[in-house]
N, C-alpha and C positions, 0 to 999 in steps of 0.2 A: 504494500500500500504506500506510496507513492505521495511526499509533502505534498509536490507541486498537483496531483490530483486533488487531495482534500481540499485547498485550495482553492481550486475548480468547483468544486463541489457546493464549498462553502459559498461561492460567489452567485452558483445556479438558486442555491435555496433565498437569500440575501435578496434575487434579482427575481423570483417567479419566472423565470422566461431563461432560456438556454439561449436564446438570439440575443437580447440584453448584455445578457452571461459572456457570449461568444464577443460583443465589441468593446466589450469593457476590458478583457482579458486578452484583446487581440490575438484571437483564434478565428478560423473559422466556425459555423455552426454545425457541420458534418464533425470536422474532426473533437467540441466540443462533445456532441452527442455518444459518438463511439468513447472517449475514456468514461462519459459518466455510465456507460452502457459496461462496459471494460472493469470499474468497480464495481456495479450489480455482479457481474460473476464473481470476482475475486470474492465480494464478502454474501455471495450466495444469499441472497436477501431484495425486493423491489424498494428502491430509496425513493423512487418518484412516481405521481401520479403524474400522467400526463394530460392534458386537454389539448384543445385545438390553438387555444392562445398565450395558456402558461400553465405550469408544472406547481404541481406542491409536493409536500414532502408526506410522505405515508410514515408509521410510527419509528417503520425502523430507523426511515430517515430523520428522524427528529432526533432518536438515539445515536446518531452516526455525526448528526451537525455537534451536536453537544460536547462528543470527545474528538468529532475532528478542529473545535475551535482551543478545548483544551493542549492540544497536540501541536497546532500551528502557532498557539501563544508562544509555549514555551518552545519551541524550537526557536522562534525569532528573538526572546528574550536570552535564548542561551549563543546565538549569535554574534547581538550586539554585545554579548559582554566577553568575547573572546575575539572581537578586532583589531586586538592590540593596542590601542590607546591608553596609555598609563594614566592620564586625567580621571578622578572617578565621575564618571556619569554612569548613566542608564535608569534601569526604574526597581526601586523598590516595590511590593508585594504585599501589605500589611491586611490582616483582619484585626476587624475591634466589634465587641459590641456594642448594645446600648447602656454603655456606661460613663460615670461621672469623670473616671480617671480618663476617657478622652480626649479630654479638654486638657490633661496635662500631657497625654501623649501625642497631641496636635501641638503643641508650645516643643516639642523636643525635633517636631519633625520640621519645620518651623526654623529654629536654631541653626539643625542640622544642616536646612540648604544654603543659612546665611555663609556655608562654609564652602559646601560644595552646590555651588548652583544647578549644575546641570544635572545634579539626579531627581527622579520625577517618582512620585508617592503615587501607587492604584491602593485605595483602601477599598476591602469587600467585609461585607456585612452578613454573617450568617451563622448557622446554628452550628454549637462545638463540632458534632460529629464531621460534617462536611467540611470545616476550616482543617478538621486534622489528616482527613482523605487529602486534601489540595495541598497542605502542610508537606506531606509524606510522599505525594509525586512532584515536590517541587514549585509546584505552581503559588505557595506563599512562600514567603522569608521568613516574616516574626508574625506572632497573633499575641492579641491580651487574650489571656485564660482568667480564669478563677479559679482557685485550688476549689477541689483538689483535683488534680489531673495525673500527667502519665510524668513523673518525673526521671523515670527510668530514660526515655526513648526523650527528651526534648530538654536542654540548657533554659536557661532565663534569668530573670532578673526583676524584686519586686516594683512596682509601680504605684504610689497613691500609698496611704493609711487603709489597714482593712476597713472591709465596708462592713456596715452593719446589718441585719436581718431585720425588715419590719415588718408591718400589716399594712398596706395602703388601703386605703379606704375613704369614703365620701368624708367631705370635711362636717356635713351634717347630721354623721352619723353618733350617737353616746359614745363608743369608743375612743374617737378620735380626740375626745377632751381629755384623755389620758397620759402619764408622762409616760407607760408602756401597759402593752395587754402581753395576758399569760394564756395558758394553756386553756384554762378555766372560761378566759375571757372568749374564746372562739368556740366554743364547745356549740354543735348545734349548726353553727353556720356554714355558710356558702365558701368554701377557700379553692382559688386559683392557683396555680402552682406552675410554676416556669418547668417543663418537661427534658429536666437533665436527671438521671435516675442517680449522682453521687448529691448534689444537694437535695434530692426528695428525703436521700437515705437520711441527710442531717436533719431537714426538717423531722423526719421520723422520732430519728434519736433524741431532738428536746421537744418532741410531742411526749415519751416515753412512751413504760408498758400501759402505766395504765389510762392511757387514753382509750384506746381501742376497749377495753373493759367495761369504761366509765357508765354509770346509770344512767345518767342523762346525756350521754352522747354514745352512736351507734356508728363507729367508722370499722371499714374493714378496709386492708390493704391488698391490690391486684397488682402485683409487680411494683413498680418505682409510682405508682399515681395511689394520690391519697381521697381514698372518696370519702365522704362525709354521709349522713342521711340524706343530703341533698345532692343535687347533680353535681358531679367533678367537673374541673374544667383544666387542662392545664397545655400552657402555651410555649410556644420554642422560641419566642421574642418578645423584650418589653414593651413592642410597638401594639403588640397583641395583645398582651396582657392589657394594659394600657385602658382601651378600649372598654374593657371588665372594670376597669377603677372606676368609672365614673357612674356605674350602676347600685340602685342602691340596695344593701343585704350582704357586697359580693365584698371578699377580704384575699388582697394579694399577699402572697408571699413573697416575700423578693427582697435583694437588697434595696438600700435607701437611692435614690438618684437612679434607678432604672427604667424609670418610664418617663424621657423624656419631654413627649407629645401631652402630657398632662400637665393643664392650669393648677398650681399648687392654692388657686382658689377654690377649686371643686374636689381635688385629694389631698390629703395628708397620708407621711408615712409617719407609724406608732414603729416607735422600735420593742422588739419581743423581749419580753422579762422569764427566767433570765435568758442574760446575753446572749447572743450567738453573733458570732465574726468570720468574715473569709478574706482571704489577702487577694490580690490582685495581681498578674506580673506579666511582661512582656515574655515570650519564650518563640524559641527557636528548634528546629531538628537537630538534634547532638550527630555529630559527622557526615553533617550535608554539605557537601559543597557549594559554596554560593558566590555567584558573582562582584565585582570588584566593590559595585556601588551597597551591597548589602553586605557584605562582609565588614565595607566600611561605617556602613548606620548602626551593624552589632555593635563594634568596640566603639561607638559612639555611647551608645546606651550602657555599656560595663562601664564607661569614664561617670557617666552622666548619675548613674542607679546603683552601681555598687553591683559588682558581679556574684551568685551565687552558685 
């Protein structure tokens, strides 16, 4: 399978039309049509419907565009960064979520280009499991995590104060007049839960045993999601959760500053009593090779953060 095909490929699905396709990539449209014809064999699979006036993509071809844009990224990012130019440029790879400690990892990155100008920051936004697939084929450099994670398989460095664990929740709600709500305090209600199964396990562990016991409260646990008597809900982003805050009954779990798109007029976060904390850090794949411009934002971040 062949860059310069996907390529092709990528430009026929982009364009609806293999004529389009064909003058944009200065080919003809015969000899276009035969390699996208040339890849149906090779990967034994129909990647196009056709019509009379333009093409779309049948499922496999959706799965085929997807890891052939993965594939032509990083083949072009590992290009430019082996042209021999000693100057560091090229593009860093970052994931972050929706978190507070952003704002201080945008002021680093920020710094960073007052130094070296020519390198360029792609920040992606997405749920841990997929940041560590992309992580692991290269396709990112650094990601914030929140502990706890795989510290075996990825280096890092903290970032921010731990955050704290609250209940967000309506600002009109009794609770919210609180300096913290307990275990006691949710018994009964509606809880939202961000759908990572190591901090469900935490929330679990300062729910204790005897929550699940309790007389007046009937929770049962189905894997990492914590249901209540009430409907479960729990979400892979604070954009989503989010959304849940502003409804009223409904109690996030989450740390403080994760939902950004919420007016701190209509939620508050209660922080849980007692405590609970998770720290926050920049990390990396331990013995990835990485290009000049991200090799150089690592040891920017060990000057900057304190290497661990």
């Amino acid at each position: 399978m062949e860059i310069r095909v996907l390529k092709y490929f990528l430009t026929v699905a982009r364009e609806g039309s293999i004529t389009r396709a064909a003058e944009i990539l200065h080919v003809t449209q015969p000899t276009l049509s035969r390699q996208i014809l040339e890849l149906e064999r090779e990967t034994g699979v129909k990647l196009l419907d056709r019509g009379s006036c333009h093409v779309s993509l049948t499922s496999d071809g959706l799965f085929l565009k997807r890891r052939a844009e993965e594939i032509v990224d990083l083949v072009d990012k590992t290009e430019k960064e082996l042209s021999g130019n000693k100057t560091v440029e090229g593009t860093v790879n970052c994931a972050g979520g929706e978190l507070l400690v952003m704002d201080h990892f945008s002021d680093l990155i920020m710094r960073f280009q007052e130094k070296h100008p020519l390198v360029r920051f792609d920040i992606n936004t997405d749920i841990t499991g997929r940041v560590n697939e992309k992580m692991d084929s290269g396709l990112i450099d650094t990601a914030i995590f929140v502990r706890p994670f795989d510290a075996e398989k990825y280096d890092y460095v903290p970032i921010g104060p731990e955050a704290r664990f609250c209940a967000a929740m309506r600002t009109d709600d009794p609770l919210a007049q609180k300096e913290h709500v307990t275990r006691e305090d949710l018994a009964g209600k509606k809880l939202v839960l961000m759908s990572r199964g190591e901090l469900n396990a935490d929330i679990r562990s300062w729910l204790g045993d005897g929550w699940a016991t309790n007389s007046f409260i009937d929770i049962d646990w189905l894997g990492d999601v914590c249901e209540t008597i009430q409907t479960p809900i729990h979400c892979d982003l604070g954009a989503n959760s989010a959304l849940f805050a502003k409804r009223k009954g409904l109690y996030i779990i989450t740390t403080e500053g994760t939902m950004p798109l919420v007016d701190d007029r209509i939620v508050k976060y209660v922080p849980l009593y007692p405590e609970m904390r998770i720290q926050t850090v920049v990390a990396w794949k331990r013995g990835q090779p990485f290009g000049r411009a991200a090799q150089a934002f690592i040891e920017f971040l060990k000057e900057e953060l304190g290497e661990k």
